[in-house]
N, C-alpha and C positions, 0 to 999 in steps of 0.2 A: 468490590470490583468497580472499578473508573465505568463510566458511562460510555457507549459506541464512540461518541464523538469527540471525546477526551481521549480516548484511548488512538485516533484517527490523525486527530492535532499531533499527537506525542511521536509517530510516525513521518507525519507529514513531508520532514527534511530529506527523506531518504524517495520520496515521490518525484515524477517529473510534472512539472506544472500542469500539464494539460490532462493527466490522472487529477490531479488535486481538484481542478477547475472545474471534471464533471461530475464529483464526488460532492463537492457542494453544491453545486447547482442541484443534483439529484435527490440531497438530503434538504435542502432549502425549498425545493417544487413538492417532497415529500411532506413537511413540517408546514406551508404555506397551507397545504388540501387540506391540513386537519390532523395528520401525523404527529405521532408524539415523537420523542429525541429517544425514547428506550424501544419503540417497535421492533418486529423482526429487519423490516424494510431494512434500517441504519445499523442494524449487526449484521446482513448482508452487504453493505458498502464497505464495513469494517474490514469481512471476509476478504474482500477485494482487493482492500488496501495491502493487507498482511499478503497474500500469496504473489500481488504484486512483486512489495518487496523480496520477499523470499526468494522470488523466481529473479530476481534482480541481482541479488546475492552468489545466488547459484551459476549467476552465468559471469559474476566478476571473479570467482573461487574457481572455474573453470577456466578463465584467460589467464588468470596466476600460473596455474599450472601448465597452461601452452607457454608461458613466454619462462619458465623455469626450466621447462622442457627443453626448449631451447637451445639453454646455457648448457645440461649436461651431457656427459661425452659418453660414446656406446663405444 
C-alpha cells in the first residue's frame, strides 16, 4: 500500500486548489512538530481528500442527470 501522501498527490487533479493548499499546509505544520508521513494525522487528511472527491463526483453524476433530465419527454 502507497503511503497517505502518495496516495493524496495521485488524487490531487481532481481537488480545487484551496482543498490542496490546506491539506499541505496541514501535513507540512504536522511533519515540521515531529510528525511522521505514515501517522494517523496524514491518513485523516487522506480521508478528507477521498470524500472530498467523492462528494465532488456525486454532485457532477447528479447535474448529468438534471440536464439529461431535461432532454427527455414525459
Amino acid at each position: 500500500m502507497n503511503k497517505p501522501i502518495q496516495e493524496i498527490a495521485k488524487i490531487a487533479h481532481k481537488l480545487p486548489i484551496e482543498a490542496i493548499q490546506d491539506i499541505n499546509q496541514r501535513i507540512g505544520d504536522w511533519i515540521a512538530s515531529g510528525g511522521k508521513e505514515d501517522d494517523s494525522y496524514i491518513h485523516q487528511q487522506l480521508r478528507y481528500a477521498k470524500r472530498f472527491v467523492k462528494g465532488e463526483e456525486t454532485r457532477q453524476a447528479l447535474l448529468s442527470m438534471r440536464r439529461f433530465d431535461c432532454y427527455s419527454t414525459k
